[in-house]
Structure formats: structure tokens, C-alpha cells
Residue frames as qw, qx, qy, qz and C-alpha x, y, z in Angstrom:
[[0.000, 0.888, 0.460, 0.000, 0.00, 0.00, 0.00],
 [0.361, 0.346, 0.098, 0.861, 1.46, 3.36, -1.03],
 [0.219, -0.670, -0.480, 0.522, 1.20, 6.47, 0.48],
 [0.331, 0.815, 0.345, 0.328, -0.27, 9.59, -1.09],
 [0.533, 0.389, -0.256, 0.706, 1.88, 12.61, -1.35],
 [0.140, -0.548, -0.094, -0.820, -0.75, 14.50, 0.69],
 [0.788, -0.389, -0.466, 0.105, -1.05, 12.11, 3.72],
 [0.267, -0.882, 0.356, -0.158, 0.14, 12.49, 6.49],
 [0.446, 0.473, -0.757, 0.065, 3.71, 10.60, 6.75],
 [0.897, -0.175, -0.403, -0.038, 3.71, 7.06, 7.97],
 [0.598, 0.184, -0.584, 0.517, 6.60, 7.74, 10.16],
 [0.438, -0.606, -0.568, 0.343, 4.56, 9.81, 13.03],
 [0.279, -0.227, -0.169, 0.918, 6.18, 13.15, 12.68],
 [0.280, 0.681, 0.592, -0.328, 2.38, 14.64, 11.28],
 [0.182, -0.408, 0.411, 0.795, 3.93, 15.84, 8.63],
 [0.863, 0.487, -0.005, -0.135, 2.43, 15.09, 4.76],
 [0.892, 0.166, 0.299, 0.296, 4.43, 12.76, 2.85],
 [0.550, 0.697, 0.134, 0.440, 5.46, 14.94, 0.37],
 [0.340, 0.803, -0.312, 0.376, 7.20, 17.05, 2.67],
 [0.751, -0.496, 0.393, -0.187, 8.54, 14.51, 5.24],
 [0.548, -0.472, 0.634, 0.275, 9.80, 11.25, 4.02],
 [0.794, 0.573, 0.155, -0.131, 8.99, 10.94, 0.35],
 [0.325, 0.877, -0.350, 0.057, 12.43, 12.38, -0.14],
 [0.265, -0.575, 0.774, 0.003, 14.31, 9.83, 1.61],
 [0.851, 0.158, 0.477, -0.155, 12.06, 7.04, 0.24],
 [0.679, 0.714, -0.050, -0.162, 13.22, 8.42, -2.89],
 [0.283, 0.809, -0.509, 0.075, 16.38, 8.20, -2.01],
 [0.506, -0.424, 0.744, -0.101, 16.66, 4.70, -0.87],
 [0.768, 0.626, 0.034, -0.130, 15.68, 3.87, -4.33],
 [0.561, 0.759, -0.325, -0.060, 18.47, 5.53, -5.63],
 [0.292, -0.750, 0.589, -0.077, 21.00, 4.15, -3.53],
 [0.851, 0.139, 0.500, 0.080, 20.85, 0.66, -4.90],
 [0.774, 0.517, 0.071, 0.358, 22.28, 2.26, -8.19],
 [0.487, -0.800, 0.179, 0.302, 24.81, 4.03, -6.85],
 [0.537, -0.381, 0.572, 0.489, 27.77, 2.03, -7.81],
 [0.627, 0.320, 0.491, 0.513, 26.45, 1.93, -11.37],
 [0.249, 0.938, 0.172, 0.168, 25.77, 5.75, -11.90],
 [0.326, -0.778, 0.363, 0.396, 29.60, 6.30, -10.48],
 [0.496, -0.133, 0.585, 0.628, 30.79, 4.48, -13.58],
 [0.394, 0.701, 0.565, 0.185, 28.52, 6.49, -15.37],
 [0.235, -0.918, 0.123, 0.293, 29.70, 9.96, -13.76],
 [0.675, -0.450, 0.458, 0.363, 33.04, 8.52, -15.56],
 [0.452, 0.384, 0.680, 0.431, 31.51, 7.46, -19.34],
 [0.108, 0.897, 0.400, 0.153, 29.58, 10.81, -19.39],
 [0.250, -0.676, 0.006, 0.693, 32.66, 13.52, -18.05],
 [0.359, 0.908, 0.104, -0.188, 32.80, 16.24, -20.97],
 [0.688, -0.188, 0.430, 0.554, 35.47, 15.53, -23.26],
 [0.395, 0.568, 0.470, 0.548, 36.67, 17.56, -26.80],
 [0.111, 0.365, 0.115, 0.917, 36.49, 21.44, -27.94],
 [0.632, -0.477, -0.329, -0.515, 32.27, 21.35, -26.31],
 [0.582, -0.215, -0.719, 0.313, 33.46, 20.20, -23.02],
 [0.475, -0.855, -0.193, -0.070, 32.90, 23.69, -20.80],
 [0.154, -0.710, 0.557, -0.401, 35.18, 25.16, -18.38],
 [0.755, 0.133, -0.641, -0.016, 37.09, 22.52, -17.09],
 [0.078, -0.242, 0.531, -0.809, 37.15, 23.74, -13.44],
 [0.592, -0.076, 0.262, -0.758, 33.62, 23.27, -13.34],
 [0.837, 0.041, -0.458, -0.296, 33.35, 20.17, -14.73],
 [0.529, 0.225, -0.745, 0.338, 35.99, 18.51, -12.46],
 [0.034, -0.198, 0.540, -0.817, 33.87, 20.22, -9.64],
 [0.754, 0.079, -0.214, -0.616, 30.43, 18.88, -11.07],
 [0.775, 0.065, -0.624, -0.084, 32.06, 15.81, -10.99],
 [0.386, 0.182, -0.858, 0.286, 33.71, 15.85, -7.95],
 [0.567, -0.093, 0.139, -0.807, 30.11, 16.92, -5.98],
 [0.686, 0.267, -0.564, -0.374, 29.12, 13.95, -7.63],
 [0.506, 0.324, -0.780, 0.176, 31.60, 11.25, -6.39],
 [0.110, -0.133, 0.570, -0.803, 31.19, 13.08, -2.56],
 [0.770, -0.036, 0.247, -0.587, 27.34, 12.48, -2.66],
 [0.810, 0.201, -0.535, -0.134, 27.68, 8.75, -4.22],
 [0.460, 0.318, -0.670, 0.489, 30.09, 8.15, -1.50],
 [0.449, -0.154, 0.325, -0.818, 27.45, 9.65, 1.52],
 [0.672, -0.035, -0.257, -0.693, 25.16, 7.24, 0.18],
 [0.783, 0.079, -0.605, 0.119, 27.22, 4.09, 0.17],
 [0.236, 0.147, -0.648, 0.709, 28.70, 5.42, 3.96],
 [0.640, -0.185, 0.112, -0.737, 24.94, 6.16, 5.22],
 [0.924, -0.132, -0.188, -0.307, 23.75, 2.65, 4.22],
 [0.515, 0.000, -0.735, 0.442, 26.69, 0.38, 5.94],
 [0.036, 0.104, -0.723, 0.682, 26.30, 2.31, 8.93],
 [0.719, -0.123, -0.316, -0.607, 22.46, 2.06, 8.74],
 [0.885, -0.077, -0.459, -0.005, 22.93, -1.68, 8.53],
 [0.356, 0.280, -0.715, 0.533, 25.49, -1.78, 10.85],
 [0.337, -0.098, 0.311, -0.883, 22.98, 0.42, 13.59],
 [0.711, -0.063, -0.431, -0.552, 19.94, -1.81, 12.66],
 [0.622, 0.153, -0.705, 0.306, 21.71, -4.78, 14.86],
 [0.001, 0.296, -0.424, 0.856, 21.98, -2.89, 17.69],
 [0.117, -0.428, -0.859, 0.256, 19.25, -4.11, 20.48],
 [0.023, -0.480, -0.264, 0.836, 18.73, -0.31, 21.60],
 [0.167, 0.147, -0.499, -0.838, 18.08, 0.84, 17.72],
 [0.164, -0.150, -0.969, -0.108, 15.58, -2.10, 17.71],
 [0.233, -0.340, -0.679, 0.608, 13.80, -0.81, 20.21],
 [0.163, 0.428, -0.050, -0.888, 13.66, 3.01, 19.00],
 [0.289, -0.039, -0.701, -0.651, 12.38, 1.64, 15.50],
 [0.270, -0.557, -0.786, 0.014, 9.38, -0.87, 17.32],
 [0.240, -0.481, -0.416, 0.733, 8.82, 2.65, 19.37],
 [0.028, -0.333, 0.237, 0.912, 8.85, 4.50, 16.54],
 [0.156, -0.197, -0.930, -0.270, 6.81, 2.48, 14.96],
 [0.071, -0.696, -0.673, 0.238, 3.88, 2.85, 17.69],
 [0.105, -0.446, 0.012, 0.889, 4.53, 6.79, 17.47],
 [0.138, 0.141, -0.453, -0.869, 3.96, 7.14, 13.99],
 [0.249, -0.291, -0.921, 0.073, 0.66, 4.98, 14.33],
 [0.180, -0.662, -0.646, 0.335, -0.94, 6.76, 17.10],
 [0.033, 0.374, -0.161, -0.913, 0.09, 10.45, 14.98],
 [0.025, -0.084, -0.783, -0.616, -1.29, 8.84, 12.13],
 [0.203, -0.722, -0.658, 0.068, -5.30, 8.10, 14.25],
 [0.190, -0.688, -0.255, 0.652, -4.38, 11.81, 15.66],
 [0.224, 0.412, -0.140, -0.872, -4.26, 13.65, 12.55],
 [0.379, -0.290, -0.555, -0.681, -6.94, 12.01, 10.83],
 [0.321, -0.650, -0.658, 0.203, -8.84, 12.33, 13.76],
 [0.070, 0.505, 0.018, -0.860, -8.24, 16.67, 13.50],
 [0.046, 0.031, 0.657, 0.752, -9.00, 15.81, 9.55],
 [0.092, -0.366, -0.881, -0.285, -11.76, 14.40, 10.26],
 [0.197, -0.503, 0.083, -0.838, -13.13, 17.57, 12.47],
 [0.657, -0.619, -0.422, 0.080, -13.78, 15.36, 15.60],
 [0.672, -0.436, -0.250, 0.544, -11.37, 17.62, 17.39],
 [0.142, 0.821, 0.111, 0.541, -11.45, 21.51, 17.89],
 [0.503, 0.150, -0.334, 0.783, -8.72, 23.50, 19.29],
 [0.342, -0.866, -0.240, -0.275, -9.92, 25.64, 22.70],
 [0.526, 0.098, -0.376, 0.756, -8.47, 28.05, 24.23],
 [0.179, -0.832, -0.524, 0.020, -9.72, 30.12, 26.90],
 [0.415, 0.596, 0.063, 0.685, -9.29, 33.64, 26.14],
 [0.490, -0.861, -0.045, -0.133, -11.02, 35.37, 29.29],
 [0.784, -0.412, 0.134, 0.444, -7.32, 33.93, 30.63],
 [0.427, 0.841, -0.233, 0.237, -5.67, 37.17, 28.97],
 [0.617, -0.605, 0.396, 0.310, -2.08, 36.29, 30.90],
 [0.194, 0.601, -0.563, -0.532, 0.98, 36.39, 28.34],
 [0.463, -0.028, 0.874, 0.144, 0.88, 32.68, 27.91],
 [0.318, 0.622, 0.535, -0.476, -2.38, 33.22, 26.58],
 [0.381, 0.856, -0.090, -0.338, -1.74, 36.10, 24.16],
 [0.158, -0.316, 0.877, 0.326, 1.58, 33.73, 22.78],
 [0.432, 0.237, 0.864, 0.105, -0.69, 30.90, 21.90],
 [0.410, 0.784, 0.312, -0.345, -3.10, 33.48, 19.90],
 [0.112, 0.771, -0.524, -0.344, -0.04, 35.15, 18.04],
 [0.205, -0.327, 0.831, 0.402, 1.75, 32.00, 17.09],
 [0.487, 0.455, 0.739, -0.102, -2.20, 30.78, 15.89],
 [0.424, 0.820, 0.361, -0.131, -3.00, 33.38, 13.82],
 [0.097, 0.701, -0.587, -0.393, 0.97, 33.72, 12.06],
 [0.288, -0.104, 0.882, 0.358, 0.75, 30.32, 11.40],
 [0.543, 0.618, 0.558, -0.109, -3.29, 30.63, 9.82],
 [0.331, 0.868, 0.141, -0.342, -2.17, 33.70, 7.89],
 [0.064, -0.713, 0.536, 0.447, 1.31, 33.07, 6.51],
 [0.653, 0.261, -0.690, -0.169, 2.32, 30.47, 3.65],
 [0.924, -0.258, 0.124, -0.253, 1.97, 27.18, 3.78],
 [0.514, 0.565, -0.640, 0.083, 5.16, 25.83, 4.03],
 [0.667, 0.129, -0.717, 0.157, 6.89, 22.54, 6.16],
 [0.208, -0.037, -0.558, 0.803, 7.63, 24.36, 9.39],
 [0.361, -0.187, 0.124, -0.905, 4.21, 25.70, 9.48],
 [0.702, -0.150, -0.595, -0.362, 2.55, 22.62, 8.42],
 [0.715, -0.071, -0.695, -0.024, 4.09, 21.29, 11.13],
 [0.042, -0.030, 0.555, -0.830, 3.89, 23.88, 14.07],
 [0.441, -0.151, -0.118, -0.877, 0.25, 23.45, 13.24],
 [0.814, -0.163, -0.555, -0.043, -0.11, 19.75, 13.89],
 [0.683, -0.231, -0.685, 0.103, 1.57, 20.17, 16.93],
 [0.189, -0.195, 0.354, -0.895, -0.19, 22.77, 18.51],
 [0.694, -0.110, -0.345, -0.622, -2.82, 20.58, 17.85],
 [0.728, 0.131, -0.665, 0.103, -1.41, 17.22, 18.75],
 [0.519, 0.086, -0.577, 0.624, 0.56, 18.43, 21.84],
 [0.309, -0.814, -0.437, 0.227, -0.81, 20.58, 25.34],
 [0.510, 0.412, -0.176, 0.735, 0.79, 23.65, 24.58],
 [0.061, -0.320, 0.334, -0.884, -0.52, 25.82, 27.54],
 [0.013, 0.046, -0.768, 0.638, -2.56, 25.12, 30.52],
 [0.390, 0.342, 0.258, -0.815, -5.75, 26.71, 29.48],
 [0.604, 0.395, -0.364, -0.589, -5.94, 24.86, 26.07],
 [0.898, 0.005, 0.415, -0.147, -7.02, 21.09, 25.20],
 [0.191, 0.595, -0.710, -0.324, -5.25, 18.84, 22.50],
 [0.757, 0.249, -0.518, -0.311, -5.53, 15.66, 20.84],
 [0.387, 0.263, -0.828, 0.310, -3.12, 13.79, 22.97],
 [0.215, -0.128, 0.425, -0.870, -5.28, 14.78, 25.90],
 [0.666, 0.135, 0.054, -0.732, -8.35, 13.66, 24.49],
 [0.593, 0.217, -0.773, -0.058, -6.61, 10.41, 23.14],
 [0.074, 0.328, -0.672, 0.660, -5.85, 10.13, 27.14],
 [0.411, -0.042, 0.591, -0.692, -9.22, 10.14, 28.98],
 [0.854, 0.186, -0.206, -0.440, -11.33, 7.61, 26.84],
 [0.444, -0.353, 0.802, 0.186, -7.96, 5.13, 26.45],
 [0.411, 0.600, -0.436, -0.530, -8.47, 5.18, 23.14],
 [0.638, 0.286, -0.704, -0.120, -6.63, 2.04, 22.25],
 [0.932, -0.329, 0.057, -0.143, -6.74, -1.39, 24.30],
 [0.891, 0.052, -0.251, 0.374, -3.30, -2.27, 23.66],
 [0.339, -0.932, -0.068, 0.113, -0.97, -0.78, 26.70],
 [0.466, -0.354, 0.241, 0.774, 2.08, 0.17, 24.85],
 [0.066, 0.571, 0.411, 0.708, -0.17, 2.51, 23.00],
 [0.258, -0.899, -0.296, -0.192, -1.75, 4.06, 25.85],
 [0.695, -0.423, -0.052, 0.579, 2.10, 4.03, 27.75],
 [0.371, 0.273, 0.289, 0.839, 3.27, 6.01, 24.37],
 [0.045, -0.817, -0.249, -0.518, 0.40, 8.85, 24.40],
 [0.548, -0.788, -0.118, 0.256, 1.36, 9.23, 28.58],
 [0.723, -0.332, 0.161, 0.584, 4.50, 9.75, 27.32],
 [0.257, 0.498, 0.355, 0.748, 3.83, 11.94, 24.36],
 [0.388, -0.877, -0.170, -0.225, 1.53, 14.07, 27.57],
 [0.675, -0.644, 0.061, 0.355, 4.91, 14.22, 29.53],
 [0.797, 0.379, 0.202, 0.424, 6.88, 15.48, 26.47],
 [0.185, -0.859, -0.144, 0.454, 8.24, 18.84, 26.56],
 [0.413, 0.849, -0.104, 0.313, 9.71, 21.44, 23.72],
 [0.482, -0.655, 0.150, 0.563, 13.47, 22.92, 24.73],
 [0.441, 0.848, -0.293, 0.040, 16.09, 24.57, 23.35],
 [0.827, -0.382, 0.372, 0.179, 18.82, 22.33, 23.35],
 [0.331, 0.792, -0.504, -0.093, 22.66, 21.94, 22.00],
 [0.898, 0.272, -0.337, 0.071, 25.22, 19.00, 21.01],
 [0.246, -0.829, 0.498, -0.072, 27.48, 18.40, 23.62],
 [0.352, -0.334, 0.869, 0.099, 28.47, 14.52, 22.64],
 [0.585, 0.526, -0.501, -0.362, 28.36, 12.79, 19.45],
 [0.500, -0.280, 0.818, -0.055, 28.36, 8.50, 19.70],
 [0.515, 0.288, -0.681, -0.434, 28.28, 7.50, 15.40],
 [0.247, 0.318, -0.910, 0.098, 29.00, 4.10, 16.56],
 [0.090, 0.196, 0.883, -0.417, 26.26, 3.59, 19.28],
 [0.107, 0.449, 0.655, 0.598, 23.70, 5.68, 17.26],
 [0.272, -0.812, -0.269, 0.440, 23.23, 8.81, 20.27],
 [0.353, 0.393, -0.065, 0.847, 23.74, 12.08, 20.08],
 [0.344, -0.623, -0.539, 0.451, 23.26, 13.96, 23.64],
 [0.023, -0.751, -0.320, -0.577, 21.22, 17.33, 23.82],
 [0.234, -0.344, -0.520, 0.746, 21.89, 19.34, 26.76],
 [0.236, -0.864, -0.444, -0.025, 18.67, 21.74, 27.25],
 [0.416, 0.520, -0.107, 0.738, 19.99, 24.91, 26.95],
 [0.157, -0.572, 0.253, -0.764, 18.15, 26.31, 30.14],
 [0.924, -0.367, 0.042, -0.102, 16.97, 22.78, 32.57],
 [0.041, 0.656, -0.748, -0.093, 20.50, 22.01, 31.69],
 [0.765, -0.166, 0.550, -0.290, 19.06, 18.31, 31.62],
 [0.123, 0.236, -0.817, -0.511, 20.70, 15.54, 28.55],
 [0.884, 0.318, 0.257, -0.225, 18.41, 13.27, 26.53],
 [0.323, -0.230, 0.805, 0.441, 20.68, 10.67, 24.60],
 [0.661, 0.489, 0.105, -0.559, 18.28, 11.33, 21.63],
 [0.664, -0.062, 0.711, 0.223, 18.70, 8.25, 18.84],
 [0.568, 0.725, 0.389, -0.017, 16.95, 9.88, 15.66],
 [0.215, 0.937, -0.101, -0.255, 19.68, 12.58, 14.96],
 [0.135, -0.605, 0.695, 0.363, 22.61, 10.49, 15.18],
 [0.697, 0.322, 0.631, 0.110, 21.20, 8.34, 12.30],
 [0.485, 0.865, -0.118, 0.051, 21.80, 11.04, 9.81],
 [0.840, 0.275, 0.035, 0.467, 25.60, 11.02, 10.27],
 [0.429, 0.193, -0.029, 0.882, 26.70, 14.06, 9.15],
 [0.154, -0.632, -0.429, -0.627, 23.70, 16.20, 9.92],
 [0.616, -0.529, -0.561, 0.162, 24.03, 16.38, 13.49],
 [0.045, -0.838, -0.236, -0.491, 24.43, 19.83, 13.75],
 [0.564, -0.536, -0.406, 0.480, 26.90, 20.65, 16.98],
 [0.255, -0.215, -0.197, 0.922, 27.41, 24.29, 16.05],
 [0.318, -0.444, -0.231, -0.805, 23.93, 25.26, 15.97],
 [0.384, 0.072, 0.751, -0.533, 20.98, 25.32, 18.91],
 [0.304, -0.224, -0.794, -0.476, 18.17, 22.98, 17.64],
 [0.342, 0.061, 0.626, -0.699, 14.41, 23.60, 19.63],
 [0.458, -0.042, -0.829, -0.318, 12.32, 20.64, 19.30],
 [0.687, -0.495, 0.183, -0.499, 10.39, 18.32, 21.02],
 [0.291, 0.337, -0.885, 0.137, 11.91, 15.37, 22.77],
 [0.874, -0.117, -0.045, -0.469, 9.89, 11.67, 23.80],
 [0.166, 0.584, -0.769, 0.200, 11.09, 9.49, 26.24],
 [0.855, -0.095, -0.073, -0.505, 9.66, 6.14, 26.20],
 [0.996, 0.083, -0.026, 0.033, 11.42, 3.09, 27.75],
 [0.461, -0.777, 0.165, 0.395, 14.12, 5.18, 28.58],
 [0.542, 0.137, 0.392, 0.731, 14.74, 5.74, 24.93],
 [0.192, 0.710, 0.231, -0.637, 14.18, 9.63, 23.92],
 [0.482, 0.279, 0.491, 0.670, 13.52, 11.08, 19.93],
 [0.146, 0.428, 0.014, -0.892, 12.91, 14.31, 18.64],
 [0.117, 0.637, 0.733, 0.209, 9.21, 14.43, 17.17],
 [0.069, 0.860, 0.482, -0.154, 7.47, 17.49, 15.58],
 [0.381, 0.914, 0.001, 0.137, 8.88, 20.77, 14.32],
 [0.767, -0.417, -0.119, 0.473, 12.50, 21.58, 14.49],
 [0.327, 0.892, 0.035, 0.311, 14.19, 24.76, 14.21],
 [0.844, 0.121, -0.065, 0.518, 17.69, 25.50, 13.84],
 [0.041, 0.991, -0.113, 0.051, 19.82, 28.95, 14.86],
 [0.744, 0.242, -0.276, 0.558, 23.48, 29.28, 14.60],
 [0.721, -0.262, -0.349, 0.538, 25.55, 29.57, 17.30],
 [0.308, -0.003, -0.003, 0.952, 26.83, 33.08, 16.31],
 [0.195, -0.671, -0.596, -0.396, 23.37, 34.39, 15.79],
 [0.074, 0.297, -0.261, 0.915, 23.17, 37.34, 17.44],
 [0.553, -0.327, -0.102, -0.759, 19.58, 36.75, 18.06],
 [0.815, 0.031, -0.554, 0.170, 20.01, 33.60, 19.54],
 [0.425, -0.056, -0.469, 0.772, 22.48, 34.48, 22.08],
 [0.206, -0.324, 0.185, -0.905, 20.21, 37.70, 23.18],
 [0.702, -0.170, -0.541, -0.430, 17.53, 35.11, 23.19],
 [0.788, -0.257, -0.553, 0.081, 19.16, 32.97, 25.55],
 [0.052, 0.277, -0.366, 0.887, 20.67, 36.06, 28.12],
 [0.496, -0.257, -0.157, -0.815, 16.89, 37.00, 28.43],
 [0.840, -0.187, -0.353, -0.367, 15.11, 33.78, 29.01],
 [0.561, 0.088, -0.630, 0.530, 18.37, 32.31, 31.41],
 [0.014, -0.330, 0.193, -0.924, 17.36, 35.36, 33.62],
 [0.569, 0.081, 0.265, -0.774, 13.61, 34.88, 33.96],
 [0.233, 0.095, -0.925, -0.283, 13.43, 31.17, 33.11],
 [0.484, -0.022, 0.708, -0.513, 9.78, 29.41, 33.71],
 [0.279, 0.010, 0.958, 0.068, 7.83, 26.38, 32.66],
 [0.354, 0.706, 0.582, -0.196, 4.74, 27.76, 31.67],
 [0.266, 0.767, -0.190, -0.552, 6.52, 30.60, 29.55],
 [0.496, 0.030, 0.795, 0.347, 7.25, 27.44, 26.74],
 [0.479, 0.664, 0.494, 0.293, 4.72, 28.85, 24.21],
 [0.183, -0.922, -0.036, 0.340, 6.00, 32.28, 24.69],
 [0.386, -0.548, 0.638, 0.378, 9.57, 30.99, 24.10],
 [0.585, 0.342, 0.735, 0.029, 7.98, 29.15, 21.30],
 [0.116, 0.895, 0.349, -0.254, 6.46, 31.98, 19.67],
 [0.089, -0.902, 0.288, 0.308, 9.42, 34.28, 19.65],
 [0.411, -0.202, 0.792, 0.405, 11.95, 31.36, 17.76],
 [0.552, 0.427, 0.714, 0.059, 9.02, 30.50, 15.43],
 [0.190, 0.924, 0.132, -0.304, 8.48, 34.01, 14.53],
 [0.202, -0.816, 0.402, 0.362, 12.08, 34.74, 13.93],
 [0.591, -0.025, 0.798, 0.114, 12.50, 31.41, 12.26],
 [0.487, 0.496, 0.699, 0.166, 10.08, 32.24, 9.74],
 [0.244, 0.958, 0.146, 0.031, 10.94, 35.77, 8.81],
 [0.184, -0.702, 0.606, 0.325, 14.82, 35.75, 8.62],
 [0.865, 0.439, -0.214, -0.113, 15.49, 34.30, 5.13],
 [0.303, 0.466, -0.821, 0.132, 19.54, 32.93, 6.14],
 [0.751, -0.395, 0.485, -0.213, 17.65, 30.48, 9.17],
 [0.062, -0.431, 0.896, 0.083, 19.54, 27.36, 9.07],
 [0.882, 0.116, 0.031, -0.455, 18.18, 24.48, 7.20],
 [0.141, -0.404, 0.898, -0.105, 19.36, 20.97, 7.39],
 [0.755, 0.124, -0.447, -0.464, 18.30, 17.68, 5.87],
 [0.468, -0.380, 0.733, -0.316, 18.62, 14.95, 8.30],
 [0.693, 0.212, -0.644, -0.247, 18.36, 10.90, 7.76],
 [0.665, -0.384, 0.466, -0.439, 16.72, 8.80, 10.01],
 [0.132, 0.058, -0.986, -0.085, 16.90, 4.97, 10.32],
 [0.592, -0.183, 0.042, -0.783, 13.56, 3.66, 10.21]]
């Protein structure tokens, strides 16, 4: 059974397909021909009078070689990771995740489930959640919105307002109890802002230190990309720890290090740090995120 581009993506993260994992599906296609399109890269370089600047060709080509070479180093270690008890684990986890997103956003499709928020509660929290609602209703539709929108939905974002998970919660939804274990856990989740402080290829971790709980999560999803694992930027996600394994699920947004904004960002919020001011903190990144055209963008590769 195939999935339509406009679904939402089989892997849990409430994306659609089309802008989630279609692109890696596509690209575990290609990777089977690899080896023959390097000896093609070879048969096809630009020979004669018609060949171009040769600078650029040799640089066309050697682009080329470098991604061919990712591809073939991605899949070993893949396979290698796959083996791994822990990995095992994350994947059967991941597995239920993407599942119980999947019933949760066709259960918003389907309009059983309307977002309330009580306004009378004018407190900033309050006036955040409104703002970040009505930039994400009015602006393009684009990945990062798609997917701050699912998981304002999906997720409790403030005290005053219901959510899907919630509502999954007080029925018990499903009879089997490592589905209801997952949604407790998806209710106990929490957004941060969080940075790379340790890097384990080999075991398939990469530890987040929270930038302001100071608290780690050996997260398993990032170090599956490899190279993508991002230690001189801050990355604010969300992070699910289930079985005492944790991934990052839902939107993610990147700032470099040097960022000026960033670094004022975190002065501010270090100062006058509190739990309930998450959609606030939310808010202000998203905003910025989506109206500074250099934000940092970054293609990642899970194992699934």
C-alpha cells in the first residue's frame, strides 16, 4: 500500500508525505544504483572542444563522487545500527509513534477535534498561543508551518488549552498498553532549546543538553543522519522518552551559534526562566524562524 503525497507521513512526525519522508524514500531507491551511476559519472565527463570550463566540470564531478560516496557510507552504517538491540527498540517505538500520529491527525481531519483556548485567561501565555495561531493561519503554507500546526494541535501547549493527545488520554483510546504508555509519554513530552554536547556515530546517540533545565536526553533519531548532526547550531524541538529511549518528534528549528539573536535570546530567558513561559519561548523562535530568510536548514536521515 502506497502512500499519497498528501497524507500524512507514515513515520509519526504529522507531517504530509510529500514534505517529510517521500524524499528519503526516494532516495533509498536511488541508492541501490549508486555504484552503477559512479561508472557512469566517468563514461559521461565532458570531453573535446564542447566540453565547458574545465574547473567546473571537475567540480560537477567531484560533488558527484562526494554524494555517491554519503550514500554508500549512510547505508553500511544504517545496517550496521539496525543490529543494535537499543536501535531495535527506538524503530518498534517508533513504529507505535507514527501509528498513534497517524489516528491523531486524521482524527483533526476528520473535524472530531477543535482546538480551545480560553481567552477570558488574557495572561501572556495566553496572548503567545493566539499570536503564534493566527501567524501560522495567515502566513504560507510551508513545512515548518505545516508542522507547528499539527503540533499545537497534537501536543498541550498551555494550561488553558485542550489537545488531541489529551483527548486520546481520557477515553484510552486504544486497548493495547504500549499505545496508551506512548500517548502518557507523548503528555509528559516537553519542547526545549537544546545543543550538542556529545556525538556517539557508533552507538547511534547524540546527547542534547537543554539549553536552560540544563538536563541531557541521549536522543537516537539525529545520530542516524551522520553528518547532519548539527553541533554548532541550537536545535528547539520536542523530545519523547519512552522506555528510557528519547527522539525528537514534531517541528524543528535550527539557529546558529553566532546568531546574534540567539544568544540575546538565551541572556533574556536564562534570567527569567519558567515552565509555563514554553509557548512564549515558542512563539518568539518560530516568529524569527520564519521571517529571517539565512535560518539554518538541514536535511537529516533517520533509520527507520
Amino acid at each position: 500500500m502506497t502512500t499519497g503525497r498528501n497524507q500524512p507521513c507514515t513515520c509519526g512526525s504529522g507531517r504530509k508525505y510529500k514534505h517529510c519522508c517521500l524524499h528519503q524514500h526516494a532516495a533509498d531507491i536511488h541508492s541501490g544504483q549508486v555504484k552503477q551511476e559512479s561508472r557512469d559519472m566517468i563514461s559521461d565527463r565532458p570531453t573535446g572542444s564542447n566540453a565547458g570550463n574545465p574547473k567546473e566540470g571537475r567540480d560537477e564531478l567531484s560533488k558527484d563522487f562526494s554524494s555517491a560516496f554519503n550514500n554508500i557510507f549512510f547505508n553500511l552504517h544504517e545496517y550496521k545500527l539496525k543490529k543494535l538491540p537499543h536501535i531495535k527498540e527506538y524503530r518498534r517505538l517508533r513504529r507505535i509513534h507514527s501509528d498513534i500520529t497517524t489516528g491523531m491527525a486524521d482524527y483533526l481531519h476528520d473535524g472530531k477535534f477543535r482546538l480551545m483556548i480560553d481567552i477570558a485567561d488574557k495572561t501572556p501565555v495566553t496572548e503567545a498561543m493566539i499570536k503564534l495561531l493566527t501567524k501560522i493561519s495567515n502566513g504560507p503554507e510551508t513545512e515548518v508551518s505545516e508542522q507547528a500546526f499539527y503540533d499545537i494541535n497534537i501536543y498541550k501547549m498551555t494550561p488553558n488549552s485542550n489537545s488531541i493527545t489529551e483527548a486520546f488520554l481520557q477515553p484510552r483510546r486504544y486497548r493495547r498498553p504500549d499505545k496508551m504508555a506512548m500517548i502518557e509519554n507523548m503528555q509528559n513530552s516537553a519542547m526545549g532549546l537544546y545543543e550538542v554536547i556529545d556525538i556517539d556515530s557508533d552507538q547511534g546517540y547524540v546527547s542534547l543538553q537543554d539549553v536552560f533545565t540544563h538536563r541531557v536526553y541521549k536522543v537516537i533519531d539525529l545520530a542516524m543522519s551522520v553528518r547532519d548532526t548539527q553541533p554548532d547550531v541550537y536545535i528547539y524541538r520536542r523530545v519523547i522518552t519512552a522506555d528510557n529511549i528519547s527522539f525528537g518528534v514534531g517541528v524543528a528549528l535550527l539557529f546558529k551559534k553566532t546568531d546574534k539573536f540567539i544568544l540575546d535570546f538565551i541572556k533574556r530567558n536564562s534570567a527569567n526562566y519558567h515552565t509555563q513561559g514554553e509557548i512564549i519561548r515558542f512563539y518568539e523562535l518560530y516568529n524569527h524562524y520564519t521571517t529571517t530568510p539565512d535560518s539554518v536548514k538541514t536535511e537529516s536521515r533517520d533509520i527507520r
